[in-house]
N, C-alpha and C positions, 0 to 999 in steps of 0.2 A: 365759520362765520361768527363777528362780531354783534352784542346787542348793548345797545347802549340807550339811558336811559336821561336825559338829561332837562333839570330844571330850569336854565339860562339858556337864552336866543344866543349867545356869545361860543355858549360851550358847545350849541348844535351848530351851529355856522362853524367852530373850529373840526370837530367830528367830520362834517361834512366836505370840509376844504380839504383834512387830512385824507379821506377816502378817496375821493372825486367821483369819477362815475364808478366807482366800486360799492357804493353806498345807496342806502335807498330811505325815502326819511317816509314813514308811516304816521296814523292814526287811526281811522277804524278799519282799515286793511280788508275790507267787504271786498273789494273788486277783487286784490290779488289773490285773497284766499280762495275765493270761488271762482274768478275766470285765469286768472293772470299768476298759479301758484309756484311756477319750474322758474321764476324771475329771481326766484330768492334761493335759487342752484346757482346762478349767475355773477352773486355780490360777496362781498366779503363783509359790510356791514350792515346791518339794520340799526335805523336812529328813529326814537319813538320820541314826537314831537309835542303828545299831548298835554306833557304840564309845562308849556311853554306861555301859559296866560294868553293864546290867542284861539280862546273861546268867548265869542261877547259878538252881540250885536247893539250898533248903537247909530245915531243921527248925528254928523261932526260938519261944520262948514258946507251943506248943502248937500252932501253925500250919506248912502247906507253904509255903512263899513261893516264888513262882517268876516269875526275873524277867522283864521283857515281852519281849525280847529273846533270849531261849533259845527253840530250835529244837525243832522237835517229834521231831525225831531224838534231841536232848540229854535229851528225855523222854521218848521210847522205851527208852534207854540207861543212864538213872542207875537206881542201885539204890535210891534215895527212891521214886521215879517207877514200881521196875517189881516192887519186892516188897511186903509186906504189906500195910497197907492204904490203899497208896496206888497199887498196882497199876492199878487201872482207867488210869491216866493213860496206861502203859504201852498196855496193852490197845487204850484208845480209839487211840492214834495206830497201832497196828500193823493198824487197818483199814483205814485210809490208803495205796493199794497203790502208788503214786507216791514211790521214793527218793527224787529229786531233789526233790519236793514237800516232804516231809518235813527235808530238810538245808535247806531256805531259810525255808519258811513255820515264822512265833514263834507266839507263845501269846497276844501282845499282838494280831497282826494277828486272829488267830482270833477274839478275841475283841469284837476292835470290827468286825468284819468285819457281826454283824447278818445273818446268811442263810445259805445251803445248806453248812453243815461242823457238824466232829463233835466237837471240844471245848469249846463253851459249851455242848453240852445235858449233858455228866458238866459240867462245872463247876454247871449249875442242880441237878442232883440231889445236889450236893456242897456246896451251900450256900457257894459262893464268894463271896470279895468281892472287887472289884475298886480298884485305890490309883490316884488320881488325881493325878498333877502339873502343877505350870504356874507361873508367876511369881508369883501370890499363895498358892502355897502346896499342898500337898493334901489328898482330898475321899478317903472311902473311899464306894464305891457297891456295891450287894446287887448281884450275878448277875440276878437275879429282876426288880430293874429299871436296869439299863446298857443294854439294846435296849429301846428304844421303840418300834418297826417295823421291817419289814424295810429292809435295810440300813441304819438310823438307831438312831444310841446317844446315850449320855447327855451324851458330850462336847461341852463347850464352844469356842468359837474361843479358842486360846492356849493348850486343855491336852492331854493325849497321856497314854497309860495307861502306869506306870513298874510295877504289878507286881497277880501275882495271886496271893490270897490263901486256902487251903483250913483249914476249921477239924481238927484232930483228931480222925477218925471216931468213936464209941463202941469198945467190946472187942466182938469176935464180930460185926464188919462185913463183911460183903463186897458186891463190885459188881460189875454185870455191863452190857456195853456189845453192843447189836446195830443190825445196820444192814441198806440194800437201798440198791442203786446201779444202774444200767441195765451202767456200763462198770467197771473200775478207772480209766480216765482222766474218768468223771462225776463231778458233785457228789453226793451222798444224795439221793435220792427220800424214802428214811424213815432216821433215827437214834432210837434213844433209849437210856436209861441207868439201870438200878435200882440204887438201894442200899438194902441191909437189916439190920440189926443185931437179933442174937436175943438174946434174956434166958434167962437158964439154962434154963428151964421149957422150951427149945425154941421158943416166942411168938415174934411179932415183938413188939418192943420200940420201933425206928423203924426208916420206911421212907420214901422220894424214889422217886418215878418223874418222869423226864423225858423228852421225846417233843420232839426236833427236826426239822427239814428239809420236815414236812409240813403241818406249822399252817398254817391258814388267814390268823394273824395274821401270821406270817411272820417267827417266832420261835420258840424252844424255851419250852415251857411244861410246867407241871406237871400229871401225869395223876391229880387231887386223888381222881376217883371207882373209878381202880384202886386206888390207895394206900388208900381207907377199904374197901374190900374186904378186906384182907388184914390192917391194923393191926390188933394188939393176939390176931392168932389165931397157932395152929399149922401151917402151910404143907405142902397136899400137892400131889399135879397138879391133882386138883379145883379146888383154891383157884388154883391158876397160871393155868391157860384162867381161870377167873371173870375175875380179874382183868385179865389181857390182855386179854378179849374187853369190857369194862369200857372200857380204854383206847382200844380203838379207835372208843369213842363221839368224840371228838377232833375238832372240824371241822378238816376237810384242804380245804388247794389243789387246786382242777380245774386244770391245764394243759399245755402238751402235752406233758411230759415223764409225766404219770399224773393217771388220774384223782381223783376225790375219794374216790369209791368204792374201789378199788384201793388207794390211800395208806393207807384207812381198813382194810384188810385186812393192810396191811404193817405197820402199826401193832400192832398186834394178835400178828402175828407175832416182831416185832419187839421188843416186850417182853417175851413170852415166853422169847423166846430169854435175853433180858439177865436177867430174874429166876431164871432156871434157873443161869447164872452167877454171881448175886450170894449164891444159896443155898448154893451147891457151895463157893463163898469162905468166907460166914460160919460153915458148921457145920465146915466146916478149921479156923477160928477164927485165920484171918490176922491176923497184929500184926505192928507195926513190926519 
């Protein structure tokens, strides 16, 4: 096995094309080393992506951009990331109880990672997109479909994700991020992530539920039949259990870390929690 260490997008996108699926492009490599280690029996190269200058987060034409290489520390940290209404970002990685986890593992690896963590399911309820690089160019790809299966994404042999992209919430947004974990050193059992924006009248206006870690499909998906619950109404507790309890209709994973049943309860839980957040944010009426 190859390890290749390269300064230029140009010479990793060449490394990359030369290898194809023989190659594996890293940066804080927290997942593989700890769950996913026999992937690197499998390749013939490793390509380390981190002095490729896409560590930065910044505000560009209406969008967060954040690049794939920034740490989830660095987005615990910045003030894009941890105040108004892009806070959740913050929020989501401060459930993360692993410092060292947090100072290695990126945004990139999160996100192609495909399985049991907690910022592609705020990124699905965030309406992300995801920027694809490679030698022929790049491809921008929905959040909604970048995981095709668990541990399986949309990438190609040759390409590597150079950045993530969050559109401009509405006015009167907020989010709210809740989770269940066995340990702080486990993966999620259940995540999920509300965002809701009100309309003056108090209303929701728009809302995203997302529901990670416990799907069946083994991905984060959208909780469409809590979301029509509560769109377009005035939100009290009545309506929060409705909904929650709505969400945890969700077919969940049996195995041995919980049941289906159990998941399906944490769920439930678990949105609640996060809607009750994301209400407390919007009627504050967080802005940039």
């Amino acid at each position: 096995m190859e390890y290749y260490n390269p300064t230029e997008l140009t010479e990793a996108y060449a490394l990359l094309g030369r290898y194809g699926a023989s190659a594996i492009p890293i940066a804080g490599s927290t997942f593989f080393m700890g769950h996913r280690e026999e992937l690197f029996d499998e390749v013939e190269a490793v390509v380390n992506i981190k002095r490729l200058g896409l560590s930065y987060i910044r505000l560009d034409g209406g969008k967060l951009k954040i690049g794939a290489t920034t740490t989830l520390n660095e987005i615990h940290e910045s003030d894009l990331t941890s105040k108004g209404v892009f806070r959740i970002f913050a929020e989501t990685v401060s459930e993360l109880n692993i410092q060292e986890v947090r100072n290695m593992a990126t945004i990139g690896g999160e996100v192609c990672i495909a399985g049991e963590v907690d910022m592609p399911t705020t990124l699905l309820a965030y309406g992300a997109n995801i920027v694809i690089g490679s030698s022929k160019g790049t491809r921008v790809v929905p959040m909604e479909k970048f995981h095709v299966g668990y541990l399986k994404n949309a990438l190609q042999p040759g390409e590597m994700v150079i950045e993530v992209q969050v559109p401009q919430p509405k006015h009167n947004c907020g989010g709210g991020f809740g989770k269940f974990e066995r340990t702080a050193a486990d993966l999620p059992i259940v995540n999920a992530c509300v965002r809701i924006a009100l309309a003056k009248s108090g209303s929701v206006d728009d809302v995203a539920i997302a529901v990670g870690a416990a799907t069946a499909a083994g991905v984060p998906v959208r909780a469409t039949a809590a979301e029509q619950v509560v769109a377009g109404k005035k939100i009290d507790a009545a309506l929060v259990g409705e909904a929650a309890k709505a969400a945890g209709t969700i077919a969940c994973v049996n195995d041995f870390r919980a049941s289906a049943k159990l998941r399906g309860l944490w769920v439930t839980c678990a949105v609640e929690d996060a809607m009750k957040k994301a209400l407390a944010h919007a009627r504050a009426g967080d802005q940039p």
